[in-house]
N, C-alpha and C positions, 0 to 999 in steps of 0.2 A: 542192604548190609545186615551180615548179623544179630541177632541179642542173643547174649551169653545168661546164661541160668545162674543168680546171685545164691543159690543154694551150695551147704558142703559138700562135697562129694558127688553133685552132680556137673557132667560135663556136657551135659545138652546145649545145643546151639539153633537159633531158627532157619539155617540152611541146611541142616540137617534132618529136621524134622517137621512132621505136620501141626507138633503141637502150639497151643497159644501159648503165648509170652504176656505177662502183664506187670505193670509199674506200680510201684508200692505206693498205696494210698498217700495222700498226700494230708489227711487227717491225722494231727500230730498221733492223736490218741492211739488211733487202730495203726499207723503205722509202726510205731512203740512196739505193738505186739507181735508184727510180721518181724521184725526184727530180732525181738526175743525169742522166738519162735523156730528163727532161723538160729541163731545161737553162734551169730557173727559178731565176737566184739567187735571188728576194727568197723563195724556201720554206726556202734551205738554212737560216738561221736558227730555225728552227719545230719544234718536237719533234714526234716522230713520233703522239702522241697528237692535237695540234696537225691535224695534217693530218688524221690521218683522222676527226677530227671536221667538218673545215671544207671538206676537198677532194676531189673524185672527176675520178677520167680517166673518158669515153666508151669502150665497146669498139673504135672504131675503131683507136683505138691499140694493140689487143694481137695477137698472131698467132690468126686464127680456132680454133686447135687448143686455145689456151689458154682459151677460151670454152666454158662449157657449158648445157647448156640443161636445168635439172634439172624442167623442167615448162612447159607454158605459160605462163604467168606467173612462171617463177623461171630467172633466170641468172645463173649466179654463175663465177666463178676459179678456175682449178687452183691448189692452193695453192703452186707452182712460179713462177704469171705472171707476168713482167715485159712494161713497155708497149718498144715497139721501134720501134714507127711514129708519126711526129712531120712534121710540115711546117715547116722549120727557116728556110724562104726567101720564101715568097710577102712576106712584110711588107717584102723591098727593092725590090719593084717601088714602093713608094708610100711612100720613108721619111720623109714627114711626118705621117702618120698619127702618130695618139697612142695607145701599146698601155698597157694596164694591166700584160699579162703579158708582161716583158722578158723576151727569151733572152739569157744569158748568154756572152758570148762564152769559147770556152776557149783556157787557155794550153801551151804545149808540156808542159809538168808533169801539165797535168789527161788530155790524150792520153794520156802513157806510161800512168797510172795508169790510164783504163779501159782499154785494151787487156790490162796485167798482168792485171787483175780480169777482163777476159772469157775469157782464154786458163788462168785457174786453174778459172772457171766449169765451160769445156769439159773440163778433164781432169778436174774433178770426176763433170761427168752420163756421161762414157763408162765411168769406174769403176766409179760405179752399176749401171749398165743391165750392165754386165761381172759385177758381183754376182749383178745379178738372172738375169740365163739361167743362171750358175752353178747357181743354188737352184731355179730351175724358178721362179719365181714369176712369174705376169703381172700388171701391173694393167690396167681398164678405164678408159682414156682420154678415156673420153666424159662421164663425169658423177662427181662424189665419193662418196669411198664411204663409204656413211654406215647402219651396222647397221641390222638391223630397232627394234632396241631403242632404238637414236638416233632414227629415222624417225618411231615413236609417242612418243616422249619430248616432239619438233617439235611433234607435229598435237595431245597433250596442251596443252601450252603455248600454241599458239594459238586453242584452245579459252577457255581463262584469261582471255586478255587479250581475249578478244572480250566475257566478260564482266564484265571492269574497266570495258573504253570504255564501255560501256553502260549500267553503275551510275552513273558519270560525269555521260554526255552526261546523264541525266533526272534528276540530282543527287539519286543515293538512296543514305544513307552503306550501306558496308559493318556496320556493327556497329551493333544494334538498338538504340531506348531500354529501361531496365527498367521494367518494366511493376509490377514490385513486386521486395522483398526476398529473395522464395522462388519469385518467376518472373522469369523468363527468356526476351523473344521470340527468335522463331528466326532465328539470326543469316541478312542478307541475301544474302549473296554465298553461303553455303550453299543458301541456298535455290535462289538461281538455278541454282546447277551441278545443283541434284536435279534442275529443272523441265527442265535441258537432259539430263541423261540419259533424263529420261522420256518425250522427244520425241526420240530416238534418237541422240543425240550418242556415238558410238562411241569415242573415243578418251579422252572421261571414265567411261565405263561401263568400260572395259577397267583404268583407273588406278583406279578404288574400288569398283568390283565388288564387294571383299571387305571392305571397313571398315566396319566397324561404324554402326548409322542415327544412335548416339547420338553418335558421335565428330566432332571438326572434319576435316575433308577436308585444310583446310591453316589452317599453324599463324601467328598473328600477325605472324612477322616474314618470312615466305614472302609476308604478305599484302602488308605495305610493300615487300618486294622489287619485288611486280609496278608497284603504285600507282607508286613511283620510274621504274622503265622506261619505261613510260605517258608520265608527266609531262616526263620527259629527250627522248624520242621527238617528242612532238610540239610542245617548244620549239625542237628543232634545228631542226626545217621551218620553224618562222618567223624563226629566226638564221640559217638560210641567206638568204634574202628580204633580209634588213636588211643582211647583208654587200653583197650585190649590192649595192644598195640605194646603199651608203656613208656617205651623211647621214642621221642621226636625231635625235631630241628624245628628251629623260626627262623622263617626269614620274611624278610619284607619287600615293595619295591617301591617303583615310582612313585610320589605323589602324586592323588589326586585329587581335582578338588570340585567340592559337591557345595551349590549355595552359599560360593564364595568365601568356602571353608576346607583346608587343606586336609586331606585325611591319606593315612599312609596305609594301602591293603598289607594284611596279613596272610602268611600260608603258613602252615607248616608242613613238615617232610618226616614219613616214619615208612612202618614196613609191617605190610598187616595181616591178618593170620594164613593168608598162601603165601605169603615168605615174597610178595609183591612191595617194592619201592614204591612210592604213593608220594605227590608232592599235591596238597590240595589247598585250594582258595579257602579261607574261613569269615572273614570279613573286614571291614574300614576303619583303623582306629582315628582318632581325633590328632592331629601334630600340634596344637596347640599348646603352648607350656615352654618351663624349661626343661631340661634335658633328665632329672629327676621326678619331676611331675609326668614327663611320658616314661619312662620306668615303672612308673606305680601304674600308671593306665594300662600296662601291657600287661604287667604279672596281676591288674583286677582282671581282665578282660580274661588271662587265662586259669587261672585259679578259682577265683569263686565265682563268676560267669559258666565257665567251660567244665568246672571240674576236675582238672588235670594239676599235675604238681611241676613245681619248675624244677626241681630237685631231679627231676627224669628229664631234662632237655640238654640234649648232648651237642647240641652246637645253634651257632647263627650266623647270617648272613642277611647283608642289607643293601640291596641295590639302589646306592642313594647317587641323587647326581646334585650338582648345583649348590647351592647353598646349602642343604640339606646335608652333605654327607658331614659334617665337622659336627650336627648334633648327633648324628646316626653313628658317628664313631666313639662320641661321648655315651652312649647311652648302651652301647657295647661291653664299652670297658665298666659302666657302673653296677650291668648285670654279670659278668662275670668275676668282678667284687663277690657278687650275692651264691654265685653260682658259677664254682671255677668249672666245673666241668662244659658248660655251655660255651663251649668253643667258637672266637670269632672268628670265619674264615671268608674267604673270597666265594660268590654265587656261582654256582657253575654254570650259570644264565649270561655272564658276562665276563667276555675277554677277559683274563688277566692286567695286561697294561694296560686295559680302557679302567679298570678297576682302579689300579696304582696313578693314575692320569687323575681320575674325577676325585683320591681323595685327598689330592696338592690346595691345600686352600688359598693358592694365588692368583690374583685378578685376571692375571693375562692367560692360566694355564685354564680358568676354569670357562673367559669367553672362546678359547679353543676349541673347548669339549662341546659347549651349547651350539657353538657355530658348526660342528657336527653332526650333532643332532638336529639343525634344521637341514644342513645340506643332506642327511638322508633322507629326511619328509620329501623335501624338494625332490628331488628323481625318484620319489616314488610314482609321479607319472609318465607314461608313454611318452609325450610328446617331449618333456623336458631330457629324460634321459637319451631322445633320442638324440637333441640337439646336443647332449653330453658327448656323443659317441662321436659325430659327427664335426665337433671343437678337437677334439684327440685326432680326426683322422687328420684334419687340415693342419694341425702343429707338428706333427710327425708323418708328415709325408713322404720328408729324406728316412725316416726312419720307420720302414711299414711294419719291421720286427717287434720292436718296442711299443708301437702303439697297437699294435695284436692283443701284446699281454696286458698292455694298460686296459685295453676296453675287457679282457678277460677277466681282469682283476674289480674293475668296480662294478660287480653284478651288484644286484641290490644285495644289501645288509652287509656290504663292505666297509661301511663307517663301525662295525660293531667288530670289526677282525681284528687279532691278534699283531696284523701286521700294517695296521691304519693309518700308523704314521708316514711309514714309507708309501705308500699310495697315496697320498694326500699330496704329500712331497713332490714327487715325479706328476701328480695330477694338478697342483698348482697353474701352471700357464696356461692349459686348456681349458679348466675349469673358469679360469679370470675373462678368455676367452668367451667362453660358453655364456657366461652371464651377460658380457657386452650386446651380446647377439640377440639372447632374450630382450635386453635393457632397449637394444634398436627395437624389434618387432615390426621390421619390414613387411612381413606379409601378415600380422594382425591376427597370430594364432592362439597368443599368450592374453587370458586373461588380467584386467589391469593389478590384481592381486598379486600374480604369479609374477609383472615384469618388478612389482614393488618387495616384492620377495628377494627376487634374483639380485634387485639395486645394490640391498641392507647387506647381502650374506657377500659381493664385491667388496663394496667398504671395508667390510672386517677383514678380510683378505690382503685388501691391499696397504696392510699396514706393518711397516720393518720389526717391531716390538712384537705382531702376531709371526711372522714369519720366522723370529730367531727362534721364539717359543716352540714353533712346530718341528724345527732342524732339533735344539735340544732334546726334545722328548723323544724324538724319531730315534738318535741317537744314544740316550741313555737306556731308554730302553731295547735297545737291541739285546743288552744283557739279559733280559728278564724273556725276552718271548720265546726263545726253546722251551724254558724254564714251564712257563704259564701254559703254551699249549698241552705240551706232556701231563702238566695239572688238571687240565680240563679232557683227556683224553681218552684209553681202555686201560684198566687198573694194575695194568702192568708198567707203564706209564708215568702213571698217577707214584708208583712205589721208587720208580729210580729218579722221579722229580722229587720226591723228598729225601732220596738221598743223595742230591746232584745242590742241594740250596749252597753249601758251604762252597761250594765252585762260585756261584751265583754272585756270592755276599762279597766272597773274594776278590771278585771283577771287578763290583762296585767300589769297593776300597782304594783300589786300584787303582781307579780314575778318579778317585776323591786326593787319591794322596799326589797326581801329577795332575791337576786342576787348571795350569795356567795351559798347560800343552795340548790338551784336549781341547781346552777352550778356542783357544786359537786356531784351529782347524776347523772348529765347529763356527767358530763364528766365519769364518773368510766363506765355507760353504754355501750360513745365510747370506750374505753378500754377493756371491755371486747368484741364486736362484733369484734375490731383489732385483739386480740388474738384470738379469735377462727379461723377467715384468714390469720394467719398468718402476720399480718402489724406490724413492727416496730414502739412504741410510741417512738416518737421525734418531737422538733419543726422543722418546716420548714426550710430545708438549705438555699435557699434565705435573711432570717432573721438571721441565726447565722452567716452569711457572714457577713452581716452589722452591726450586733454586734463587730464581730472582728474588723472590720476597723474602730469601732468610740471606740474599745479598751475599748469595756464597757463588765462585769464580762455577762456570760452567764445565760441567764432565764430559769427555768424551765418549762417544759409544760403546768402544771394546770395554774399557774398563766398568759403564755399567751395566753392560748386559752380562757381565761375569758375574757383578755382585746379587743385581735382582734378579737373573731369571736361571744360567746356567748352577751355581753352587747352592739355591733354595732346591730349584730341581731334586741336584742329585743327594742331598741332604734328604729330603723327602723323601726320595723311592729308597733311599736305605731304611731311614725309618720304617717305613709303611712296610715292606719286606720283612723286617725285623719282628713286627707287632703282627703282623698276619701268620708269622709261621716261626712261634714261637716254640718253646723244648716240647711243653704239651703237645703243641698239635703236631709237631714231626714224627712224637714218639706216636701217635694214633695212625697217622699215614702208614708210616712201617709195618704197623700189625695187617696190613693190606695181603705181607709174606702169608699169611693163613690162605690166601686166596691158591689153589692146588698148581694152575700155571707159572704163579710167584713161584709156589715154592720149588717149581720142576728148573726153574731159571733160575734161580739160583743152588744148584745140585742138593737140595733136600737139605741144604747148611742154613736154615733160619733159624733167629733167638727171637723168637715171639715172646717168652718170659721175661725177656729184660725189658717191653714195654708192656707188660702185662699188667700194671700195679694201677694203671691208668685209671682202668674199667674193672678193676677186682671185686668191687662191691657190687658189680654189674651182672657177674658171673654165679650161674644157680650152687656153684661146687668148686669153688674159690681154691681150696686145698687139691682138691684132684685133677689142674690144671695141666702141673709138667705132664703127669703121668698120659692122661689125656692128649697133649699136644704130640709127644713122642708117637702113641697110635699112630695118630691124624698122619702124620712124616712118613710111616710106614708102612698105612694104606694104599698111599699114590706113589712111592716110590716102589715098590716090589705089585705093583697093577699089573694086568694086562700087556700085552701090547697092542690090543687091538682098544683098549679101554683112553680116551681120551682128558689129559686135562682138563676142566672148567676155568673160564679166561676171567669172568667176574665175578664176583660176589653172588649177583642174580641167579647164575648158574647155580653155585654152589649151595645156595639155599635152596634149591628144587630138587638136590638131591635127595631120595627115597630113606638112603641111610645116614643121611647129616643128623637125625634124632638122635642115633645115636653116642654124637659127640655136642650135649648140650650144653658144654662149655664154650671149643668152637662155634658154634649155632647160634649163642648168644650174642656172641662176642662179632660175629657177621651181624648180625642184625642191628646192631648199636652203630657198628663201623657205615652202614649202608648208610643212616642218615645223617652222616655229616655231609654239609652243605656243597663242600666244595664238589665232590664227587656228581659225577652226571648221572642224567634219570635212562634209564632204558627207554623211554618213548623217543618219539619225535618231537623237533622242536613244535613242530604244528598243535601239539597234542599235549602241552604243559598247560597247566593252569594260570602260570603268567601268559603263555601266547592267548590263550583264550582268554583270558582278563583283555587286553591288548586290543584284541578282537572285535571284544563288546567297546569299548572306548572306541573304536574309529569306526565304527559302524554307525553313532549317530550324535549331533552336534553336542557341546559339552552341557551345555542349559536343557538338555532333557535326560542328561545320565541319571541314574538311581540308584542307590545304593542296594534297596532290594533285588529288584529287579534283576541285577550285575549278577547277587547272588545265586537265582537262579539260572542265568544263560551259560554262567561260568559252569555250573555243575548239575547239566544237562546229563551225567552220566548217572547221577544218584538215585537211585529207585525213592519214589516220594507216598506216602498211604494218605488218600484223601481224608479217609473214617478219622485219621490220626489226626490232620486239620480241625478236621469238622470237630472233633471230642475237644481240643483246643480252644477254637473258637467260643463252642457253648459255653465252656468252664469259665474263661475272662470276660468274654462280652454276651451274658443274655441277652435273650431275643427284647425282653421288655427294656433294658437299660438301650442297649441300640436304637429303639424305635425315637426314645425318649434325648439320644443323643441327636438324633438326625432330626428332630423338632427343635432343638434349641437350637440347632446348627442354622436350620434354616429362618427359625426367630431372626438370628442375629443378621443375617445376608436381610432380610427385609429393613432391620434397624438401620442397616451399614447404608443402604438404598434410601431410606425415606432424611437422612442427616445430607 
């Protein structure tokens, strides 16, 4: 990934060029002067950690003497350098130009003071240099001097971390399963360092040459030292990107949970300087708290952590399921309190109505959704989906047409479709089926796991309270699924589903306002799919309990599956509807019209200025908007004919002359990363599937949150020198050695007690 050149008037980047890039001393003192120097006010506020996590000068800036060249591949800084060359003027030939990095102008005060400071400078280094021919001592100016003992200390260390990434990237934990009580496999990360001394890796042959076969090489918390550096390493390379970047989305997903501690991964979503949509894994926050206290953890975690401003985050989304999503909805609305513009939208990761389904917080709606999500674990194997297909063939046998499309319709990842209820629905009696057959295990194919799987997910099934549930949602949401697909769809789509809501909304009213008549159909429906499986209609025992004990005459069915499940329902999905796509975020969908095939579809008649005010502060040239948009309209409409529309966004940023409509440009760029809109890759190829990935590839009691980090984002170029300069700087070689004696002090104590 890039570094951007923190100088004014330079537009140096390191994919651009051969030079080195280097991070601003981290010495408050000398950093002060790189900064003055540069004559950036907006850094003087930033602490000196601040910077050299987030900023690097290009070598052009320093005097060549100060540069040195410790290897082909390695240049680094005398540790005296300061930058001295700056281009302080070109930006008045053209001072309409819009800089990110203002120079500073200086005042009579700020002269005296560096001249004092350079004039104390120089009588300081001629005192020096006067010391040193006193004492005879010379140094070598050419490169740092760095012992023999430092030098293998380096090439050790970067041995290490090549095989951290590597355990990593092919997601294989460091620390073995036990294999029993009284064994013990051999730990992994040991093993590799043998396999690499024994293919002649000389700088770990030289560090344990002498240690004993049976002993650990390095000790647990040497281990987490590195795992941390690794992970720090190559989040900054994607924190740099998103700074550039400036606009992003957060979204979150699943929970997961690490040492019996629930943590909720983070991504966010931006669009980064090849005008690329980008949705990347960043890291595990802690779910602990209440819904206020993880507010504060997110905006630490991204603000002074990360370095990023929440003022620049233009939406979110939260793939919460379970009990979880009622704090994830609270914690939604309390950052767009702080931050109106951080839009909360649906993930484009997940269905629409599975969305509006998981954020119903009622008992019956939400063991629906779980019992979902295990029946799609469940036929994630062969053999069980086989017996799936084969329950379908034998229930519709009079009917070979319907059980065609039924076995068509539940390929895997059919519980995550837009249209899940209704396949659930029509897949009910074969599926109640399918489980019996496992539940028998005639021929003894089903391990005893799998037939106690199949028992639990029957039960639930065969219960009239689950079954109205599922006809309910099937049918309330019918409404919403044109709706939700076209939402998640190509952004043409996307543009006439936000102007098709008020159709949407309408529906729902609709059937809110004839409640009893809808109901009535709806229920006689569940009714009848109960009897043909064989389900007893009754209301829920849990509720005729509580009836008896407050000694109140007993309710009949229809009348309370109206009260508890059909009119919270639809109550619900109007809500939820209502809060997800509010005047905000419709008016942001609409500006979608800037997209060239929008606006060829709607004959060149778009008002992109009436939701223009959205994102006005967002825009480089706020005032020269209309005049700008009217171009834009005039470009594609008086085109070629051989010259074809752009259908998305993606397109339209790749085009050559989009620069020069830096209003539109921007205004694409902000639009791209709102959440609801889908990523250009493949699902295979998101960083939630590849999260997902690492999670099922190996049992939950060995997952790592490092580790995740790096398999997840196997795509990011990683500098080991950058590790290893890490490394030295937090954990010297003598503090380490002295850490992994008292470590193992205490393993002797913990043994001889």
């Amino acid at each position: 990934m890039p570094n951007f050149c923190a100088a004014p008037n330079c537009t140096r980047k390191s994919t651009q060029s051969d030079l080195a890039f280097f991070r601003f001393p981290r010495d408050p003192e000398r950093c002060r002067i790189w900064v003055e120097n540069c004559r950036r006010a907006d850094l003087e506020a930033k602490t000196s950690d601040q910077l050299n996590k987030h900023y690097r000068l290009c070598a052009k800036h320093f005097d060549p003497a100060m540069v040195c060249k410790t290897s082909p591949y390695r240049t680094v800084l005398k540790d005296t350098a300061i930058p001295t060359i700056f281009d302080l003027t070109s930006h008045l030939k053209n001072p309409h130009t819009r800089h990110r990095k203002r120079i500073k102008e200086l005042t009579e005060e700020d002269i005296r003071k560096i001249k004092e400071r350079r004039l104390a400078s120089s009588i300081d280094q001629i005192a020096s240099k006067k010391d040193a021919a006193e004492d005879g001592t010379t140094t070598n100016e050419d490169e740092p001097q760095l012992s023999t003992e430092e030098k293998a200390f380096r090439e050790y260390l970067r041995s290490l971390f090549e095989a951290v990434v590597m355990l990593g990237k092919q997601s294989i934990p460091l620390m073995p399963l036990k294999a029993s009580e009284t064994e013990l496999k051999p730990n992994n990360f040991q093993a590799l360092l043998d396999y690499r001394m024994n293919a002649g890796d000389e700088a770990l042959k030289k560090r344990f040459e002498a240690t004993a076969v049976n002993s650990e090489y390095l000790s647990v918390t040497q281990q987490s030292q590195l795992l941390d550096i690794c992970e720090n390493t190559v989040r900054e390379e994607m924190l740099m990107e998103v700074r550039e970047s400036r606009f992003f989305s957060l979204v979150t997903g699943d929970l997961v949970e690490f040492a019996n501690e629930k943590h909720l991964p983070l991504f966010l979503r931006f669009v980064n300087q090849q005008n690329v949509l980008r949705e990347e894994f960043l890291d595990f926050v802690p779910f602990d708290g209440d819904e206020p206290a993880l507010v504060e953890r997110l905006e630490a975690q991204l603000t002074d952590r990360w370095g990023l401003s929440m003022e620049d985050c233009r939406g979110q989304a939260h793939k919460a399921t379970g009990i979880s999503t009622t704090k994830m909805k609270a914690v939604a609305i309390l950052l767009m309190e702080k931050y109106p513009l951080a839009l909360h939208m649906p993930c484009s990761h997940m269905a629409l109505n599975i969305h509006l389904a998981n954020s119903l917080p009622f008992p019956n709606v939400q063991v629906v959704m779980e019992t979902l999500r295990r029946i799609g674990a469940f036929f994630q194997a062969q053999s069980t989906q086989d017996e799936l297909e084969k329950a379908i063939s034998t229930h519709y046998q009079k009917n070979e047409e319907k059980g065609a499309a039924l076995k068509q319709a539940c390929i895997p990842g059919w519980t995550e479709q837009h249209n899940v209820f209704d396949v659930l629905l029509d897949m009910l009696p074969p599926l109640l089926l399918c489980m019996d057959n496992i539940r028998d295990n005639e021929e003894g194919k089903f391990a005893a796991s799998v037939v106690a799987d199949g028992y639990s997910i029957a039960e639930t099934l065969a219960d009239f309270e689950i079954v109205v549930t599922i006809v309910i949602l099937k049918n309330v949401l019918t409404f919403t699924r044109a709706f939700g697909r076209n939402l998640q769809g190509e952004t043409l789509d996307v543009f006439f589903a936000a102007n098709s809501l008020t159709a949407v909304l309408h529906s729902l009213n609709e059937v809110n306002d004839n409640i009893d008549v809808y109901h009535e159909f709806w229920y006689e429906e569940a009714v009848s799919v109960a009897t043909m499986i064989e389900i007893p209609v009754k209301v829920p025992r849990l509720f005729l309990r509580k009836q008896r004990a407050a000694d109140v005459g007993e309710i009949q069915a229809e009348p309370y599956f109206k009260e508890y499940v059909t009119m919270p329902v639809i109550h619900g999905i109007m809500q939820e509807v209502e809060d997800m796509f509010s005047e905000t975020n419709l008016k942001a969908l609409k500006c979608l019209s800037l997209v060239p095939a929008v606006m060829g579809q709607m004959k060149f008649n778009t008002t992109e200025e009436n939701y223009a005010d959205v994102y006005r502060n967002d825009l480089p040239n706020p005032d020269t908007l209309p005049a700008e948009l009217h171009c834009w309209r005039i470009k594609w409409k008086h085109r070629g004919k051989e010259v074809r529309l752009p259908t998305t966004i993606h397109e339209t940023l790749q085009l050559p002359d989009v620069k020069f409509f830096p209003n539109v440009n921007s205004f694409l760029k902000v639009l791209s990363t709102l959440p609801v809109l889908k990523l250009e890759d493949s699902k295979s190829d998101t960083a939630s599937g590849r999260l997902q990935a690492y999670l099922d590839s190996m049992p939950p009691h060995q997952w790592n949150k490092s580790l995740a980090m790096l398999n997840v984002n196997t795509h990011v170029k990683h500098d080991l020198d950058v590790m290893v300069d890490k490394y030295c700087r937090l954990y010297p070689e003598d503090d380490t050695e002295v850490d992994a004696e008292s470590e193992e002090v205490a393993e002797e104590e913990a043994g001889m007690k």
